[in-house]
N, C-alpha and C positions, 0 to 999 in steps of 0.2 A: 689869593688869600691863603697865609699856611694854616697848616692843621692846628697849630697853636694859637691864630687868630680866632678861626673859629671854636677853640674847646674854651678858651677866654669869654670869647662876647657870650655866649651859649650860655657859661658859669654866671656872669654877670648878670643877665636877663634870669634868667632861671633863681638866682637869689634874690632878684628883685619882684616877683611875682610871692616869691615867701616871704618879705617884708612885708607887700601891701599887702594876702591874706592876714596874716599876724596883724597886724595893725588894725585891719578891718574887725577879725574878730577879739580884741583888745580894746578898739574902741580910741586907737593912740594913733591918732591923725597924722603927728608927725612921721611915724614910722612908715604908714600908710604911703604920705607923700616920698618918701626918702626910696620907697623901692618901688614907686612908678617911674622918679628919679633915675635910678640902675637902669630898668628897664629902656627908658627912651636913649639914655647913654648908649647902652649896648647897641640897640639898634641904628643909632649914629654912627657909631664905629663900623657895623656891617656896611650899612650903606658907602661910607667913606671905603673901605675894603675892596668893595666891587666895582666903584667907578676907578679905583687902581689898577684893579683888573682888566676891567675893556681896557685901559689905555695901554695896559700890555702887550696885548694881544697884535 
C-alpha cells in the first residue's frame, strides 16, 4: 500500500467520522448516514490494499 493510499483512506475515514458527529449533533440523519458511508468506504479500500499486499509479497 503507498503512502498516498494510506494518507487517502485515513482523510476519507477521518472525514467521515466529522460527518456522522455533525450530523448527530445536528440532528441531520442524512449527513449522519453519508459519513458512516465514507467511513466503511475507506475501510474497504484498506482492506482491499492489504490483501494486494500479502499477494505481493
Amino acid at each position: 500500500m503507498g503512502i498516498d493510499d494510506k494518507i487517502g483512506n485515513t482523510t476519507e475515514d477521518t472525514t467521515g467520522k466529522v460527518k456522522e458527529g455533525v450530523g448527530r449533533a445536528t440532528d441531520n440523519e442524512r449527513l449522519e448516514a453519508e459519513g458512516r458511508n465514507d467511513q466503511t468506504g475507506a475501510k474497504l479500500k484498506q482492506a482491499g490494499e492489504k490483501i494486494k499486499d500479502a499477494f505481493k509479497s
